[in-house]
C-alpha positions, 0 to 999 in steps of 0.5 A, spaced: 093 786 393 089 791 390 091 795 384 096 801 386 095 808 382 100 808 377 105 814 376 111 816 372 117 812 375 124 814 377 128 808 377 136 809 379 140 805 376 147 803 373 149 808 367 150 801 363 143 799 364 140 804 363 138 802 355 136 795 358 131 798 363 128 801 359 127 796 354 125 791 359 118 792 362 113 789 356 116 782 357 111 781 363 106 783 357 106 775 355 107 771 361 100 767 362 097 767 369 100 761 371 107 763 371 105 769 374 109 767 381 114 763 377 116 770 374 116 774 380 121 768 383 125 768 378 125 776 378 127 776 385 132 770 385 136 774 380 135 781 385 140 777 391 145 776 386 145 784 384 147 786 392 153 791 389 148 794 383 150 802 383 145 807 382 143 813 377 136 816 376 132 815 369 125 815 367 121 810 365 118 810 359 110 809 359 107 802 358 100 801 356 100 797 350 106 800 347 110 796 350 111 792 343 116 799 342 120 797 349 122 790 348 124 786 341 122 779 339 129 777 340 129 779 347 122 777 350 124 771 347 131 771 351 128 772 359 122 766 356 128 761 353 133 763 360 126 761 365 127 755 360 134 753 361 133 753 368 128 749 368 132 744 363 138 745 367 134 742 374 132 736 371 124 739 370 123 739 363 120 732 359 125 732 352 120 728 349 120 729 342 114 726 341 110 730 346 113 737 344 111 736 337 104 734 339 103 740 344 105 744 339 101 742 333 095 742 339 096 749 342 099 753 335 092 750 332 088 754 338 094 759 336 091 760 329 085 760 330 086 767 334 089 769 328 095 771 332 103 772 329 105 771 336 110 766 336 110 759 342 113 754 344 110 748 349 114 744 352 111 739 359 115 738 365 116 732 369 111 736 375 106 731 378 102 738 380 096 739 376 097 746 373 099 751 367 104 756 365 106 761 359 113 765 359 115 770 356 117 770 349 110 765 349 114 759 352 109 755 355 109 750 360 104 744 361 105 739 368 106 733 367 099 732 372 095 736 368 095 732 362 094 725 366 088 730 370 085 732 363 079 726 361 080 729 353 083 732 349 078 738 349 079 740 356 087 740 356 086 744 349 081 748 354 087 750 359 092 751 353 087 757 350 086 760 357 094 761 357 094 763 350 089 769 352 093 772 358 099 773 353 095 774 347 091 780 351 097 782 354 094 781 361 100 782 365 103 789 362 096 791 364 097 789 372 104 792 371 101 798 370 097 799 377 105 796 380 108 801 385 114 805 383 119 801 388 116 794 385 117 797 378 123 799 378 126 792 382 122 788 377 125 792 371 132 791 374 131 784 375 129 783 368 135 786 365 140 783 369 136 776 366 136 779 359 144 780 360 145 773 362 142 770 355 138 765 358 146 762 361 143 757 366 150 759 369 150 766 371 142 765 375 142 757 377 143 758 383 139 764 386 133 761 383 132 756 388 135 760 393 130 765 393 124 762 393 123 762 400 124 769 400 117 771 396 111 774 398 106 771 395 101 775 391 105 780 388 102 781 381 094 779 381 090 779 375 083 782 375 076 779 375 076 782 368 082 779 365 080 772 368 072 773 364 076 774 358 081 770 358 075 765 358 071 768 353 076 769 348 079 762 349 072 759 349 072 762 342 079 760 340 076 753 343 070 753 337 074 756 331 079 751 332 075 745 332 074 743 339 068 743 345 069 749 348 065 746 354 072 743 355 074 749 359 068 750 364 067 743 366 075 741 367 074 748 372 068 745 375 072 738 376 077 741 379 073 746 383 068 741 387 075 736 387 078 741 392 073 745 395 073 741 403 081 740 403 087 741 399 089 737 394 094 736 387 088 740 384 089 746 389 096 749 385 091 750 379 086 754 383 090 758 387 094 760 380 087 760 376 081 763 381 074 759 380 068 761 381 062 758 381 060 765 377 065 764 372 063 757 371 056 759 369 058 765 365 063 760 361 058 754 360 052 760 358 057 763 352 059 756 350 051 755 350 049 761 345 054 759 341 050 753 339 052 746 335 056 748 329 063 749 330 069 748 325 072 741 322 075 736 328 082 734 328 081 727 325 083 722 331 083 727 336 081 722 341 086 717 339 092 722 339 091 725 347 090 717 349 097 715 345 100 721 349 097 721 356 099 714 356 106 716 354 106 721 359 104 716 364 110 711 362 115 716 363 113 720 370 110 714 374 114 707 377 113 701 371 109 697 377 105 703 377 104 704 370 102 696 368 097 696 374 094 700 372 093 699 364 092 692 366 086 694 370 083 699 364 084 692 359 081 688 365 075 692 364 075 694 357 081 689 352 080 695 346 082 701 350 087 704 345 091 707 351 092 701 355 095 697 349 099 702 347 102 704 354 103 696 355 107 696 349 111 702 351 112 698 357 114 692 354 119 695 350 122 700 355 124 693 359 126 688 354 120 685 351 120 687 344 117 682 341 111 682 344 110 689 344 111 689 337 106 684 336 101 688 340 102 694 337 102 692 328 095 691 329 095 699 332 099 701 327 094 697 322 088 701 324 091 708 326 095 709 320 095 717 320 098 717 327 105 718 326 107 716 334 104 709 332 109 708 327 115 711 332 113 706 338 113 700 333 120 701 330 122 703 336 120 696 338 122 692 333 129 696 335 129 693 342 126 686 339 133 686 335 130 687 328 134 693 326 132 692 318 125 691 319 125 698 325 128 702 319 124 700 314 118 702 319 122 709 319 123 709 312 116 708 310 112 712 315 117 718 312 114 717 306 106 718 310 110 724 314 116 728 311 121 731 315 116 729 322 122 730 327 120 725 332 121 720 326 127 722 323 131 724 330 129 716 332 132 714 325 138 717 325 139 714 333 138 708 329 144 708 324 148 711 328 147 705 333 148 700 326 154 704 324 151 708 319 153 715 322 153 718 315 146 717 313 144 720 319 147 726 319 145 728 312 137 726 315 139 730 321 142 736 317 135 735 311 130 738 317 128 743 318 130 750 321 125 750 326 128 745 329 135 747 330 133 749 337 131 742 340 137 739 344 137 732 343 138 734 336 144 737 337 147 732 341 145 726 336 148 731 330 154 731 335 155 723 335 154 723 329 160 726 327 164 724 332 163 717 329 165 720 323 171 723 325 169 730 324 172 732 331 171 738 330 164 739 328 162 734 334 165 740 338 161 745 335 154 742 335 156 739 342 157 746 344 150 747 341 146 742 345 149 745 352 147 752 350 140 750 349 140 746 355 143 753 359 150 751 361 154 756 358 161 754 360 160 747 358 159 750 351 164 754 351 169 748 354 166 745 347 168 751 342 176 751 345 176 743 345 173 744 338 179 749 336 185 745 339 182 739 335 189 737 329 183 737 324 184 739 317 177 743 318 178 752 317 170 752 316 168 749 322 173 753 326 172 760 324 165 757 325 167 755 333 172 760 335 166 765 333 161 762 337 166 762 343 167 771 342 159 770 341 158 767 348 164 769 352 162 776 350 154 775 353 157 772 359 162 778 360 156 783 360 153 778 364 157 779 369 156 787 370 150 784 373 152 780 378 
């Protein structure tokens, strides 16, 4: 669609939007190009849910690049974490902590190196289709089939910094501007209806699905120019950060030659990131004057995306699928570090711990620094009836890695599974607070507390887990059951009962929009 001239906006609302509108517009400024249609999705599905809005005139500020004045952190990060729980909510997103923590150590590296104060959040879903996308609020999704796709770790590092350039060059904010006055506004209204929701999974579950059929596809497009700088400068954050920028163009290539004839699992990629072979030259011809020299590598490197690739493999594909195939990779090569630790997985997953564990000590021997080594052979040791000699893992590996949330939440699920409830409850409470918004987390604090008794507590972290997992009533259904508890606990109660005003209200607002 060619861009349209831009011009003030007059946009007709209801008198109690009117704030919200107009401070909605600089979300889109952060989404990357792969979530472009899933934004505009969401955006309508939210529409068929506002057929009674009524109406009133306001002009729209302007937007440009001052839209950071529009749109507050909290609330940016309010639409990203709503698409999220919806996602969550579908069964789509992979709670792996082992694999959020590497994505995420991956992309703020790349992050860094862009010398951005933005803040991030990857996560990977359970989709087998190859392809990339960043929210609002900088969440950005990885498929499941995009890390299998990738051949190392420089080309997946090279998806995530494309993604990361659309946000942090504000690609999208600068495509709203060319939108028609009648798209603006209806995006402008969508948007604030999800604001209100505050990412409630209940309030917006339904019209998602429902309005994916109703979409014209092609509504928003980035430009040739956004596509070159998007691989410039993530060309550039791939060299800084200490990665072959080469990545990016040849997994472009690869993809672009696998589909050139016929549709295939790369063509999702493609129709949401366009490859020419223009820009491929030009992306190879960048990464060629830059020259050799590049910053310092990530230590083992190669061998952490092997350990995750072959993680994600056991988790999306059948284990029949999955054995034949890291049976067939040791067959051809008895030292490949993916194929044994995928065996292992497996071997644990089905009640062979014991092999597993004799398979993986050695790993652990030769690769000491990876933390999920450690993970995957106290979790064998575990599934083999070694519980001592699983915590012991545990114990040592935190002396290696402190405060690793991977380690400390499979810690605390141990004790908690060998009557020792409050050990992990004081190791969960002891992490950091960055990482009081992971669900498992919270559920796992809920059992904790259970176990000990404290009902009331239980309840409230209960609560937590469903509202980061976007089911709003359930969490409110937590807080009254918390409240009704016999429990001698008025801290935990006044905690509960301000949490339950905290999101009856959010949803009461919500309702306006319905």
């Amino acid at each position: 669609m060619p861009p349209c001239e831009h011009e003030p906006l007059q946009v007709h609302v209801a008198g109690g939007m009117l704030h919200k509108l107009s401070a909605t517009l600089r979300l889109v400024a952060v989404s990357g190009h792969g979530c472009i249609m899933i934004l505009w999705r969401l955006v309508f599905a939210i529409l068929l849910a506002q057929p009674s809005m009524v109406l009133a005139e306001v002009q729209l500020p302007d937007l440009g690049l001052s839209a950071d004045r529009i749109l507050s952190p909290a609330q940016e990060q309010a639409v990203g974490r709503a698409y999220v729980n919806q996602l969550r909510t579908q069964g789509q997103i992979i709670d792996q902590p082992i694999i959020d923590e590497y994505l995420n150590d991956l992309g703020y590296r790349l992050v860094g190196s862009a010398g951005s104060s933005a803040s991030f959040s990857f996560f990977i879903t359970k989709d087998p289709v190859i392809n990339a996308f960043a929210l609002p609020g900088g969440y950005v999704g990885v498929n499941a089939g995009l890390i299998l796709a990738a051949q190392n770790v420089d080309e997946l590092a090279g998806v995530l910094a494309h993604e990361i350039t659309h946000v942090t060059q504000r690609h999208v904010a600068r495509a709203i501007e060319s939108m028609q006055g009648r798209q603006l506004a209806t995006l402008a209204a969508a948007i604030g209806a999800v604001l209100a929701t505050g990412g409630n999974g209940d309030v917006i579950g339904g019209a998602l699905s429902a309005a994916m059929a109703n979409l014209a596809q092609g509504q928003i497009q980035y430009t040739y120019a956004n596509e070159e700088e998007a691989d410039r400068l993530g060309i550039m954050l791939l060299h800084r950060a200490g990665f072959d920028p080469m990545g990016m163009p040849l997994f472009f290539e690869r993809l672009m030659q696998s589909s050139r004839y016929y549709e295939n699992e790369y063509s999702d990629f493609l129709r949401d990131h366009p490859v020419t072979s223009a820009r491929i030259a030009e992306a190879k011809q960048r990464v060629a004057a830059m020259g050799a020299a590049r910053t310092q590598r990530v230590p083992h490197s190669a061998e952490q995306f092997a350990l995750i690739q072959a993680l994600v493999t056991t988790l999306v594909t059948s284990y029949e699928e999955a054995a034949t195939t890291f049976k067939a990779r040791l067959a051809t090569n008895p030292d490949d570090l993916g194929a044994r630790f995928g065996m292992a997985l497996l071997l644990t997953n089905h009640g062979s711990g014991a092999q597993a564990v004799h398979m993986l000590l050695p790993l652990v021997q030769q690769f000491a620094i990876l933390p999920i080594l450690h993970l995957a052979l106290a979790q064998a040791q575990a599934s083999a009836r070694q519980p001592v000699a699983a915590l012991k893992t545990y114990d040592k590996a935190l002396l290696i890695f402190p405060d690793d949330y991977p380690l400390v939440l499979a810690q605390a699920q141990l004790l908690i599974a060998q009557d020792r409830p409050a050990q992990a409850r004081a190791k969960l409470l002891a992490l950091p607070v960055r990482y009081q918004d992971k669900p498992q987390l919270m559920r796992t604090l809920a059992e904790a507390n259970a176990a000990m008794g404290k009902r009331v507590e239980s309840h409230y972290y209960l609560s937590e887990y469903y509202l980061l997992s976007g089911e709003a009533e359930q969490a409110m259904e937590q807080l009254r059951v918390a409240l009704a508890q016999k429990e001698d606990d008025d801290f935990g109660k006044k905690r509960a009962k301000s949490r339950l005003a905290e999101i009856e209200k959010a949803l009461k607002e919500a309702k306006k929009f319905r």
